[in-house]
DSSP file (Angstrom, degrees, kcal/mol; ACC not computed):
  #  RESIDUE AA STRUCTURE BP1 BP2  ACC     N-H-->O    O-->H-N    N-H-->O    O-->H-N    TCO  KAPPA ALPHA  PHI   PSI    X-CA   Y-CA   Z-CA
    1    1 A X     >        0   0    0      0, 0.0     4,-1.6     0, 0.0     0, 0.0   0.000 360.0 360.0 360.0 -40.8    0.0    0.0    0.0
    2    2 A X  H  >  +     0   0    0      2,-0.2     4,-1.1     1,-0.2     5,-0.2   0.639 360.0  52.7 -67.7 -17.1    3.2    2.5    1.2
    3    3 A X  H  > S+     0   0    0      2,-0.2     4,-3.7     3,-0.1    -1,-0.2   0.881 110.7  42.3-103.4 -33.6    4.6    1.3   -2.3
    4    4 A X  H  > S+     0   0    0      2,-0.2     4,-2.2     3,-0.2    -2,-0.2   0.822 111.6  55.8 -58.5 -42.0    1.0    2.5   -4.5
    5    5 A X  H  X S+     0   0    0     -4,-1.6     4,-1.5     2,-0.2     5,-0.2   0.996 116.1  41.2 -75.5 -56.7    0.7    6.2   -2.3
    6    6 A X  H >X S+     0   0    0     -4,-1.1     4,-3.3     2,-0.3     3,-0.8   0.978 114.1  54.5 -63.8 -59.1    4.7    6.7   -3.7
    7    7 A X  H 3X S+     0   0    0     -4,-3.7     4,-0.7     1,-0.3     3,-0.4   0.822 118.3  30.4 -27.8 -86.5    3.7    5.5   -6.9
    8    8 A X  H 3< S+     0   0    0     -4,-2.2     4,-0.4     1,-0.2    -1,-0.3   0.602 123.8  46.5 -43.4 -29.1    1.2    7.7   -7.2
    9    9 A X  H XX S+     0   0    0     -4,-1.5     4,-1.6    -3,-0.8     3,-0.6   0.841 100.4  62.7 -79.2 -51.2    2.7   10.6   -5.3
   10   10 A X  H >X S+     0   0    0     -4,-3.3     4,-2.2    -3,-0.4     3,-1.4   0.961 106.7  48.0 -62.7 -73.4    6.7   10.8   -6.8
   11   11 A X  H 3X S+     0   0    0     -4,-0.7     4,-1.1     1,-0.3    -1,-0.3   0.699 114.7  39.7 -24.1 -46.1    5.3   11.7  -10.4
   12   12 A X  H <4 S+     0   0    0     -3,-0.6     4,-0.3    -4,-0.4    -1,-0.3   0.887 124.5  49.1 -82.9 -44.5    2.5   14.8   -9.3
   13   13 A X  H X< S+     0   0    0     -4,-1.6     3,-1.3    -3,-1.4    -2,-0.2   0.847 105.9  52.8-113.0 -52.7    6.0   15.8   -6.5
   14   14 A X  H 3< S+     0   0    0     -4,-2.2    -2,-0.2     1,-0.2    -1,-0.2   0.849  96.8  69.1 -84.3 -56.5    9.1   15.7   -9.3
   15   15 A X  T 3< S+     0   0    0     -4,-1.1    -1,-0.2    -5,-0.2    -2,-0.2   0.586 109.8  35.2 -22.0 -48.5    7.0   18.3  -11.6
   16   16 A X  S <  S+     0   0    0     -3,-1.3     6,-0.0    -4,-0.3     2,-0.0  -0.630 102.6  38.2-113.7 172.1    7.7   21.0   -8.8
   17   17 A X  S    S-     0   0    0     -2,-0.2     2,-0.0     4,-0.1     0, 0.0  -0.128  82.9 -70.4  85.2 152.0   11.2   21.4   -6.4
   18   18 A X     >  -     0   0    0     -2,-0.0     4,-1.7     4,-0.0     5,-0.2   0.094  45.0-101.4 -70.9-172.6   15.0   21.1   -7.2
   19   19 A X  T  4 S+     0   0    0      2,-0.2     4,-0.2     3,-0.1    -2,-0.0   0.425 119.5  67.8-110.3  34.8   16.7   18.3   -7.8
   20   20 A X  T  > S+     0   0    0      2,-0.1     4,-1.0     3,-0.1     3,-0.1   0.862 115.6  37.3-112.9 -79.0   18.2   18.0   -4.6
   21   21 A X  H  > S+     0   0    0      1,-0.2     4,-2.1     2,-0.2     5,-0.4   0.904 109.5  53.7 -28.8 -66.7   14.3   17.2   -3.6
   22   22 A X  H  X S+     0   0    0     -4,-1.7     4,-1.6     1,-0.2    -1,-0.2   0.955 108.0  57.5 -72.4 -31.8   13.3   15.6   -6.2
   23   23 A X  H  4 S+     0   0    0      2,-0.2     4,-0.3    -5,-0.2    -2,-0.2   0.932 112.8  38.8 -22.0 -87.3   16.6   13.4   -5.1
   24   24 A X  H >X S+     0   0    0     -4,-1.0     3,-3.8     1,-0.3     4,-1.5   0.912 104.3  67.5 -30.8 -74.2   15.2   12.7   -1.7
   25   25 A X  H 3X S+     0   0    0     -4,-2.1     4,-0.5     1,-0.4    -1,-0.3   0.607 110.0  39.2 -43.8 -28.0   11.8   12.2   -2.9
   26   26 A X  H 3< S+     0   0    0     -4,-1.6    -1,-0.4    -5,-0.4    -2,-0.2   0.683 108.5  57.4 -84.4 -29.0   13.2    9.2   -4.6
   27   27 A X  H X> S+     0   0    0     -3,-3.8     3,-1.9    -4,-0.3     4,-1.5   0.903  95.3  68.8 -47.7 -71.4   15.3    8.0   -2.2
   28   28 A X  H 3X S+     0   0    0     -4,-1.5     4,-2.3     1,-0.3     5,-0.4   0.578  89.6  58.1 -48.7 -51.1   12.5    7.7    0.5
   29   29 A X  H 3X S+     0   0    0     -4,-0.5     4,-2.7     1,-0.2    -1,-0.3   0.958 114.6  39.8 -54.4 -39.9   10.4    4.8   -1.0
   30   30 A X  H <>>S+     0   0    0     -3,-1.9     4,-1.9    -4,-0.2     5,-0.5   0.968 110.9  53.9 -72.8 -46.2   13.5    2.5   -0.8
   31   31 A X  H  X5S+     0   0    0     -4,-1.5     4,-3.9     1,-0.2     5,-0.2   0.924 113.8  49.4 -42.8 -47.8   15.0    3.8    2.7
   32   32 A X  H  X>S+     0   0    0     -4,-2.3     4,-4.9     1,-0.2     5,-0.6   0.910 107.1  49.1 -45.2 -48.3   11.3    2.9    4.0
   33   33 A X  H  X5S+     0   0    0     -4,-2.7     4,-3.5    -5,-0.4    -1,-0.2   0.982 117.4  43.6 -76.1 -43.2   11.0   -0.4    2.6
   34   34 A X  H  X>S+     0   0    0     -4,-1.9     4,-2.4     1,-0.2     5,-0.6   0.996 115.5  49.8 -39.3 -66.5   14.8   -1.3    4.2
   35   35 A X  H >X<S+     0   0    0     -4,-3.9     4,-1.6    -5,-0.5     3,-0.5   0.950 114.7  42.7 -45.6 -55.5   13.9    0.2    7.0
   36   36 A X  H 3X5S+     0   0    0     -4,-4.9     4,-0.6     1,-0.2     5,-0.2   0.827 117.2  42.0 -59.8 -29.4   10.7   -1.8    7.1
   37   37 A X  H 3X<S+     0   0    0     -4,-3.5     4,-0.9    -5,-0.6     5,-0.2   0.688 107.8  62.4 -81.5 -13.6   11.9   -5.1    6.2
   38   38 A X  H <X5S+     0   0    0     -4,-2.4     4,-1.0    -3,-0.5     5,-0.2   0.743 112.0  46.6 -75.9 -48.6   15.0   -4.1    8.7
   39   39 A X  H  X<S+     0   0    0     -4,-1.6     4,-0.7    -5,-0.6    -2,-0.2   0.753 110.7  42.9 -64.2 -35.4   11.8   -4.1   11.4
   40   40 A X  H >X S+     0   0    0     -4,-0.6     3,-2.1     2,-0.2     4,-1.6   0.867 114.5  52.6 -91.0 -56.6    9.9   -7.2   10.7
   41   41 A X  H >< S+     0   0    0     -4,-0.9     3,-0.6     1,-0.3    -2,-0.2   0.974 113.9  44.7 -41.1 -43.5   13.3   -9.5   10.3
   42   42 A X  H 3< S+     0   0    0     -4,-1.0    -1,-0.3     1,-0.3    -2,-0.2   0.947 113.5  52.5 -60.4 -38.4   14.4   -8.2   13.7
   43   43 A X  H << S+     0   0    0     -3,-2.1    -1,-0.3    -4,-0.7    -2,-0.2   0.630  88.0  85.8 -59.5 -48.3   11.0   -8.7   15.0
   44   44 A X  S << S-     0   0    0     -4,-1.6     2,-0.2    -3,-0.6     3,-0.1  -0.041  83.2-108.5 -78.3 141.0   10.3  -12.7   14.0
   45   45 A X        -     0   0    0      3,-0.0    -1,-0.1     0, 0.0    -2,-0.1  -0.633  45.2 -79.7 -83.2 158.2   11.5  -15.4   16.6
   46   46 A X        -     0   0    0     -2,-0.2     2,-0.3     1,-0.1     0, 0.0   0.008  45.3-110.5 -39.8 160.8   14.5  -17.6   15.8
   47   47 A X        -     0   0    0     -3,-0.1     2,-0.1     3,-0.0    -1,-0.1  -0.913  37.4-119.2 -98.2 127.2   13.9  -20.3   13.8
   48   48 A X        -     0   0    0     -2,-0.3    -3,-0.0     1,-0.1     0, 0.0  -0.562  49.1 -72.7 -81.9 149.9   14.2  -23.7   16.0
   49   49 A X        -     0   0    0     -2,-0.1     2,-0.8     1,-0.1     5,-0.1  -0.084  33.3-130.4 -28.6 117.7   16.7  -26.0   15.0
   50   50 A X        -     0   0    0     -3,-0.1    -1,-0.1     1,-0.1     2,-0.1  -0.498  47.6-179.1-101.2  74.2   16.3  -28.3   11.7
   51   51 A X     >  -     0   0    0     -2,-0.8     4,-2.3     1,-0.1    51,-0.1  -0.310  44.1 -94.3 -90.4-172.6   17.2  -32.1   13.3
   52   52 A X  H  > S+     0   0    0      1,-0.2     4,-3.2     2,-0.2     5,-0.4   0.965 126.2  50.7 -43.2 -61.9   17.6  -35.5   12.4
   53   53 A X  H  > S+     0   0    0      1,-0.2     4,-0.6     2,-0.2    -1,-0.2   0.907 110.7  50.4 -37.2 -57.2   14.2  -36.2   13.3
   54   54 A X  H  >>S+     0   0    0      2,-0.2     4,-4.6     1,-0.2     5,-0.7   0.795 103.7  58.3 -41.2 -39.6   13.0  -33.2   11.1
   55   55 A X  H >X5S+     0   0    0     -4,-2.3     4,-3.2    -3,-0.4     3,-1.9   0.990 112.3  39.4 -57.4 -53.8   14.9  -34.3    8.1
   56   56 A X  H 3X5S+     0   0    0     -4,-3.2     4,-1.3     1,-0.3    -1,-0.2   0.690 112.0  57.4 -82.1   1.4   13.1  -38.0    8.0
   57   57 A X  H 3X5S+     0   0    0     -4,-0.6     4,-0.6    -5,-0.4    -1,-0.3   0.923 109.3  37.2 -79.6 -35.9   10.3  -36.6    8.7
   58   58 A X  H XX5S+     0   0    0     -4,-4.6     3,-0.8    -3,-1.9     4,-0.6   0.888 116.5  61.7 -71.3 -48.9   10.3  -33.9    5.4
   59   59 A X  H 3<<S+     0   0    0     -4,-3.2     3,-0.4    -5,-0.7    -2,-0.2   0.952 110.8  31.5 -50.7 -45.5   11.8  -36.8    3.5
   60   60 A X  H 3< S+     0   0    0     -4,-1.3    -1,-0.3    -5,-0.2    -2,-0.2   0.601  90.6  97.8 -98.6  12.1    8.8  -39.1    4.1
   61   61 A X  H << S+     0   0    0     -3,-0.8    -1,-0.2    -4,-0.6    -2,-0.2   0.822  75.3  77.5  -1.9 -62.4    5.9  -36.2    4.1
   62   62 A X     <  -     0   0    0     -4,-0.6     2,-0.2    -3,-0.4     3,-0.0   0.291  66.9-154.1 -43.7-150.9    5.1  -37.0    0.1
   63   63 A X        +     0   0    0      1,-0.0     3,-0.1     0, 0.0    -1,-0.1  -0.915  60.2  60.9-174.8 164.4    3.3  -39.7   -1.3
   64   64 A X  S    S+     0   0    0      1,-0.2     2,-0.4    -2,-0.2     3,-0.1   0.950  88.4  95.7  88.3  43.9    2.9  -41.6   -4.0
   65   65 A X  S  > S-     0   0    0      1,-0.2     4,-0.6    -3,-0.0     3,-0.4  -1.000  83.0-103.7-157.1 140.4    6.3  -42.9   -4.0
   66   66 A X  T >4 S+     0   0    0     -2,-0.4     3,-4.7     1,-0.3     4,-0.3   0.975 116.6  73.4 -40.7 -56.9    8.7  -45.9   -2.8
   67   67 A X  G >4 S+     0   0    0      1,-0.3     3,-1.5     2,-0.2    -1,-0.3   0.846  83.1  69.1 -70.7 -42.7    9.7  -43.8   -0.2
   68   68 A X  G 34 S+     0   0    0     -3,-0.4    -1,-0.3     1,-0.2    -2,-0.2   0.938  94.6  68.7 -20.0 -51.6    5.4  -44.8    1.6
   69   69 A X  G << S+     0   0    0     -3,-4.7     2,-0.5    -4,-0.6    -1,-0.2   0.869  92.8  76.0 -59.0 -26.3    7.2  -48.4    2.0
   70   70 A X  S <  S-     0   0    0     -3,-1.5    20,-0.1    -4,-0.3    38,-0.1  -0.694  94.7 -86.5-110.1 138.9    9.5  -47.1    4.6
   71   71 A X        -     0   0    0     18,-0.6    -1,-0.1    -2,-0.5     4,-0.1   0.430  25.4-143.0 -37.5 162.5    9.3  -46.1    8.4
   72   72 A X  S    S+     0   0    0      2,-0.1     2,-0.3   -13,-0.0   -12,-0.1   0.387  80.3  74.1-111.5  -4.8    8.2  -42.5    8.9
   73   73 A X  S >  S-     0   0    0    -13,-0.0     3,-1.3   -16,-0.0    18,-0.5  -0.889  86.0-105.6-115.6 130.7   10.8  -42.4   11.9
   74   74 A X  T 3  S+     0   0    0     -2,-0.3    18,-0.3     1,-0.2     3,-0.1  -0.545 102.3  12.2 -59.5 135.4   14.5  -42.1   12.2
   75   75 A X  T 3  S+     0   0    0     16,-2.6    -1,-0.2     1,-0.4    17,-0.2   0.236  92.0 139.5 109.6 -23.7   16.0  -44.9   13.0
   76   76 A X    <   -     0   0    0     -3,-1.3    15,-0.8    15,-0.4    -1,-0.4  -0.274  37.0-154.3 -73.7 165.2   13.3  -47.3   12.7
   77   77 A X  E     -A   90   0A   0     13,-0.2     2,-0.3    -3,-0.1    13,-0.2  -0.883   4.9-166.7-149.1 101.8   13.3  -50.7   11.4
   78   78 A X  E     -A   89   0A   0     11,-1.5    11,-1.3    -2,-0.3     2,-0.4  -0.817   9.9-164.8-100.8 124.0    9.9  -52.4    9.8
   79   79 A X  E     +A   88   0A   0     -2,-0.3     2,-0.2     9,-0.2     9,-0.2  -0.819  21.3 157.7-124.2 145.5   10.2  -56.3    9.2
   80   80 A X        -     0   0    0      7,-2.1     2,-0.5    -2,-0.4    -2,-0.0  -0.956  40.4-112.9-161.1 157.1    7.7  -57.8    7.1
   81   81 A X        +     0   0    0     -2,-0.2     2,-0.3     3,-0.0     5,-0.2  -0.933  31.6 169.0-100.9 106.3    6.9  -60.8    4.8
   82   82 A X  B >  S-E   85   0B   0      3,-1.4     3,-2.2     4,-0.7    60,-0.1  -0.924  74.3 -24.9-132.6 143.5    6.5  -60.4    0.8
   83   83 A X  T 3  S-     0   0    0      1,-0.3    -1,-0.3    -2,-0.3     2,-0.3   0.694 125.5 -52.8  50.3  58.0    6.3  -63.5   -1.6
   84   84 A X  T 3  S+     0   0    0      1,-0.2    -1,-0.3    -3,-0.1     2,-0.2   0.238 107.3 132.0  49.9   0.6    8.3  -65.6    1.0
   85   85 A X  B <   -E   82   0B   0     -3,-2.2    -3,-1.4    -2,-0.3    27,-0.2  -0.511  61.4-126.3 -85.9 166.9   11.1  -63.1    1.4
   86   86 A X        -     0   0    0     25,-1.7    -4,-0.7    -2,-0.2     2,-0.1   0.364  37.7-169.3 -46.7-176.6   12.5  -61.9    4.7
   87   87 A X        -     0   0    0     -6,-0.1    -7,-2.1    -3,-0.1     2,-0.3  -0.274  21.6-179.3 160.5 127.1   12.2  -58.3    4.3
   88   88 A X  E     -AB  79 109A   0     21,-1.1    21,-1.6    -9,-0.2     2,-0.4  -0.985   7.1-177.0-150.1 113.8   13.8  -55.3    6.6
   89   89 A X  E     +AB  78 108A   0    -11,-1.3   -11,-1.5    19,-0.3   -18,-0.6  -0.993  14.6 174.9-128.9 108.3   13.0  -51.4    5.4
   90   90 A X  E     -AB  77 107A   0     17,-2.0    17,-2.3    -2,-0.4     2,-0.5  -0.960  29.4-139.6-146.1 143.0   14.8  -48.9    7.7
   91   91 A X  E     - B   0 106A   0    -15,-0.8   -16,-2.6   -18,-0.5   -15,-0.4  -0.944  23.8-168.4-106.3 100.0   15.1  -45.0    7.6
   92   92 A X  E     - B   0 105A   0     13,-1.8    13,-3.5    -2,-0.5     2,-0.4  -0.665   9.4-159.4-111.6 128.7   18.7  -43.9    8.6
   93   93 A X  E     + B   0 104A   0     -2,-0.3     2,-0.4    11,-0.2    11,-0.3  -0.881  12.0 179.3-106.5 129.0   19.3  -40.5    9.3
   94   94 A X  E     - B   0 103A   0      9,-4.3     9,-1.5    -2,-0.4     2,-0.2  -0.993  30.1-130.4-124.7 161.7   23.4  -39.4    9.0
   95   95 A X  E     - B   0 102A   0     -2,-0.4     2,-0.4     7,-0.2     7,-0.2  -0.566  28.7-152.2-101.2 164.3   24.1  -35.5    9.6
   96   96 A X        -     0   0    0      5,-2.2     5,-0.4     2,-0.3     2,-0.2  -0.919  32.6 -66.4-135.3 149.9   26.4  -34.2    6.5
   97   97 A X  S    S+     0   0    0     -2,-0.4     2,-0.1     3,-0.1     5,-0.0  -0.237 100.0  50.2 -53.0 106.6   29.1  -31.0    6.5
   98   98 A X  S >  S-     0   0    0     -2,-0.2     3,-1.1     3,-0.0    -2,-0.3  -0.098  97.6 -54.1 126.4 124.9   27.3  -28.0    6.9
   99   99 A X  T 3  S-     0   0    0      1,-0.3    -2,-0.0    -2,-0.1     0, 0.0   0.138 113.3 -15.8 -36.2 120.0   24.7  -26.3    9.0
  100  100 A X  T 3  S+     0   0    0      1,-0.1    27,-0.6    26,-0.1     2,-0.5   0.906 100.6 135.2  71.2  29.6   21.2  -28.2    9.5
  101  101 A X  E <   + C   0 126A   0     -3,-1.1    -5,-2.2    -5,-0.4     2,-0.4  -0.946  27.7 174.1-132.4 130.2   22.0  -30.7    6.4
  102  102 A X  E     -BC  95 125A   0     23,-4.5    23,-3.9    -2,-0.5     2,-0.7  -0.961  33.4-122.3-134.3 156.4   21.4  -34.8    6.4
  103  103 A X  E     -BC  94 124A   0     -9,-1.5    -9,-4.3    -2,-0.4     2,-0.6  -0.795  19.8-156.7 -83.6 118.1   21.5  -37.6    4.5
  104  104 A X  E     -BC  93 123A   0     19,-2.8    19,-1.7    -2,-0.7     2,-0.3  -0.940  13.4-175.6 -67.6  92.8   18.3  -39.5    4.3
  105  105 A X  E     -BC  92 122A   0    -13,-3.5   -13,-1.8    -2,-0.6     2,-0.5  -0.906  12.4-162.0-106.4 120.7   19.1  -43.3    3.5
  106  106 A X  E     -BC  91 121A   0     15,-1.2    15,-2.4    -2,-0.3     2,-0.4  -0.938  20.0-161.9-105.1 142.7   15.8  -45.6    2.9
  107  107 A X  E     -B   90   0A   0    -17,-2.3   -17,-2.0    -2,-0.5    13,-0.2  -0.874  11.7-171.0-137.0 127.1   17.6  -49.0    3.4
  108  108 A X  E     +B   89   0A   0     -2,-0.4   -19,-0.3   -19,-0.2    11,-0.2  -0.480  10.6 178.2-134.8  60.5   15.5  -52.1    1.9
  109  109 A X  E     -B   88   0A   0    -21,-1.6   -21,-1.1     9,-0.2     2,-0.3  -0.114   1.9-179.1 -74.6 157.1   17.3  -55.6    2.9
  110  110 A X  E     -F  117   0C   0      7,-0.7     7,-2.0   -23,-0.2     2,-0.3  -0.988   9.8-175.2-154.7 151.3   15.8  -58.7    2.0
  111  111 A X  E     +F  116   0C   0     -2,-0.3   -25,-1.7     5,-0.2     2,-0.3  -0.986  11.7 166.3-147.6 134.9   16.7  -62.3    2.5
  112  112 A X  E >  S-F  115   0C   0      3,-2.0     3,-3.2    -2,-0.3   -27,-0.1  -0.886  73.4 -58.6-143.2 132.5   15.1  -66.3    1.2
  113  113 A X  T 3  S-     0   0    0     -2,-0.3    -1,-0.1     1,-0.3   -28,-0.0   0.048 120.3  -9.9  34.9-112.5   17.5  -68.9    1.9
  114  114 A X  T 3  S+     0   0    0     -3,-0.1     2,-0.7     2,-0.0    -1,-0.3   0.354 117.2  90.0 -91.0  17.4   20.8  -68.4    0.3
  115  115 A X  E <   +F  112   0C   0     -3,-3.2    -3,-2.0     2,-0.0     2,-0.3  -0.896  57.7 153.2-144.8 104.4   19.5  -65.4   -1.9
  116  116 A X  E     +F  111   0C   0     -2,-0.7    -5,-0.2    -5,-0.3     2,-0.2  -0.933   8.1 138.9-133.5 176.3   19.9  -61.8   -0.2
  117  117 A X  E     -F  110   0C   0     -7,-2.0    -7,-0.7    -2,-0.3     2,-0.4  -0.801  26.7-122.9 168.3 173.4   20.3  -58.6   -0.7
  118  118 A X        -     0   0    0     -2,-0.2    20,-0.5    -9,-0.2     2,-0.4  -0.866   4.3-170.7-133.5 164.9   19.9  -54.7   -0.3
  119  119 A X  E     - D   0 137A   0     -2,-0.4     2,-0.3   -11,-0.2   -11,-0.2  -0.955  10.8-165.5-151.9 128.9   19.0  -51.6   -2.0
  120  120 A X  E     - D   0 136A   0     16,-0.9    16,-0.6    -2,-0.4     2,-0.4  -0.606   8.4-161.0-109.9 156.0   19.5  -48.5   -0.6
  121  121 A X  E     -CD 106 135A   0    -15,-2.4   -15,-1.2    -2,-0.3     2,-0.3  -0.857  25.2-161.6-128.7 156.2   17.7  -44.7   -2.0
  122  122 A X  E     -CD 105 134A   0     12,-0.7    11,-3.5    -2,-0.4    12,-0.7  -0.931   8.4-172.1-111.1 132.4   19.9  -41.5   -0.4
  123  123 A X  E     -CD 104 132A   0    -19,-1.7   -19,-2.8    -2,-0.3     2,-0.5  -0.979  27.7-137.1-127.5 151.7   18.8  -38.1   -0.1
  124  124 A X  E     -CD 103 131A   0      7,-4.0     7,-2.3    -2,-0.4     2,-0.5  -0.928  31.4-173.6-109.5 115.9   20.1  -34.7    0.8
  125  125 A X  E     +CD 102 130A   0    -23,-3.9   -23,-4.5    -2,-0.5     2,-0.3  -0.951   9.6 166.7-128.8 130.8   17.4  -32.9    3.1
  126  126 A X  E >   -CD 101 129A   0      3,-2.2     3,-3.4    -2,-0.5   -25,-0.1  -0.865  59.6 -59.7-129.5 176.1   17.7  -29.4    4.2
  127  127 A X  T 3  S-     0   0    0    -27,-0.6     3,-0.1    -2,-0.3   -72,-0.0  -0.190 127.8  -9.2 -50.2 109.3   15.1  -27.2    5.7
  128  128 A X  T 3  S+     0   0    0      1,-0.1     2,-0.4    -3,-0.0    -1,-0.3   0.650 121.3  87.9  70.3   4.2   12.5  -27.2    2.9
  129  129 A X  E <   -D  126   0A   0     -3,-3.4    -3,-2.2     2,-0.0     2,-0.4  -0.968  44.6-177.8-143.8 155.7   14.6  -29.1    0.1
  130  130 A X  E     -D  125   0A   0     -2,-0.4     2,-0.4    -5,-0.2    -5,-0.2  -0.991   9.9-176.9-133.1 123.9   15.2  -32.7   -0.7
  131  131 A X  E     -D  124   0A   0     -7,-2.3    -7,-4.0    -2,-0.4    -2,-0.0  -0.960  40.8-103.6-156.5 151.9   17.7  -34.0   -3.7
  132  132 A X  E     -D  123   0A   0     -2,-0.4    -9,-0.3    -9,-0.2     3,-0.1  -0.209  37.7-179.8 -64.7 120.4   18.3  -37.1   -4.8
  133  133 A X  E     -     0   0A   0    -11,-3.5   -10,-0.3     1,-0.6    -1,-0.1   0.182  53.3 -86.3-131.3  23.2   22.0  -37.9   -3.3
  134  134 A X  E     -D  122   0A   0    -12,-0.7   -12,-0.7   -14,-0.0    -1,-0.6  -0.185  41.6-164.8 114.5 162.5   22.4  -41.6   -4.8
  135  135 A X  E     +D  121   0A   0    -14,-0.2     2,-0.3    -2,-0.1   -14,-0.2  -0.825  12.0 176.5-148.4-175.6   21.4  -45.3   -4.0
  136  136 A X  E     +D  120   0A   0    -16,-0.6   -16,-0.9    -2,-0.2    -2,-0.0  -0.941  24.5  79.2-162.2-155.7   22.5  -48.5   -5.2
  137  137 A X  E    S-D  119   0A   0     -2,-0.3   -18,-0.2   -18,-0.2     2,-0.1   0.038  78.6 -20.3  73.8-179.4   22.3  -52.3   -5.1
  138  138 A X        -     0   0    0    -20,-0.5     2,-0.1     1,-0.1     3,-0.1  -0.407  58.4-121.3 -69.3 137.9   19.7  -55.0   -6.6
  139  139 A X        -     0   0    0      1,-0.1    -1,-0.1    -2,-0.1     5,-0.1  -0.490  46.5 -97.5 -71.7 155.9   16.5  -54.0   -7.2
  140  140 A X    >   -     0   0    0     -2,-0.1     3,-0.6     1,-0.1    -1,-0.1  -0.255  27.1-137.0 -55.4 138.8   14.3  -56.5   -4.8
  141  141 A X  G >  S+     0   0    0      1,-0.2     3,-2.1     2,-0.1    -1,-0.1   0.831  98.3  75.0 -73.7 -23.7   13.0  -59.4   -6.7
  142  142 A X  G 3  S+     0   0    0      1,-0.2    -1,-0.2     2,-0.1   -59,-0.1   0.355  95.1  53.0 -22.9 -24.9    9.9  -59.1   -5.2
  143  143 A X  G <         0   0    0     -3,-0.6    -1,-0.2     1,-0.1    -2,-0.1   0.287 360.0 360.0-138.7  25.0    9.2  -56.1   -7.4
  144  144 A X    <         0   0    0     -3,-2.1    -2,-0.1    -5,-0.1    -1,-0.1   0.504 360.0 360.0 -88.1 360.0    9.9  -57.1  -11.0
């Protein structure tokens, strides 16, 4: 609204005056809005801390996704039975270099008789972003 009154104001203001004024008069909209955005920031609580907990927690928030098969908690570990395998789906949190940043790993083991293996998904979660930070291994047979 402060930015619409200048709008309107500066144009009808630099017709009359020096340019010393008209100077000022120009200045003024920007000091205000520093100065007002200088006001709010100062104003706003800390942010609390971004943890581990947080991370798996933004990481599994979608849907629609692999990442549904696997615990919503760090640190958990959900054992289940598909098509006779063994099957062990665990969300591992690791903190990474650099303020507030972790590696997400959804961790998928699986086991029938002599026949195992794992496949692991990695992500890089920071306050409000997620990217894809590698996986590997066999895809489960269970899901060709």
């Amino acid at each position: 609204m402060l930015f619409f009154v200048f709008d309107r104001f500066v144009p009808w203001f630099l017709q009359f005056g020096r340019k010393r004024t008209r100077a000022a008069v120009l200045a003024t909209p920007l000091l205000l809005f520093g100065l007002l955005a200088g006001a709010v920031y100062a104003a706003s609580p800390p942010l609390p801390p971004f943890t581990a907990a947080d991370a798996a927690a933004f990481a599994t928030s979608g849907s629609g996704t692999l990442i549904d098969l696997f615990p919503k908690q760090e640190g958990e570990v959900r054992k289940l039975q598909i098509e006779g395998y063994d099957v062990e789906r665990e969300t591992a949190v690791t903190p990474m270099k650099g303020k507030e940043r972790y590696q997400v790993d959804f961790i998928e083991r699986w086991s029938k008789g002599a026949e195992n293996g794992e496949h692991r998904m990695s992500y890089e979660v920071t306050r409000g972003s997620m990217g894809a930070h590698g996986g590997g291994g066999a895809e489960p047979p269970y899901r060709r």
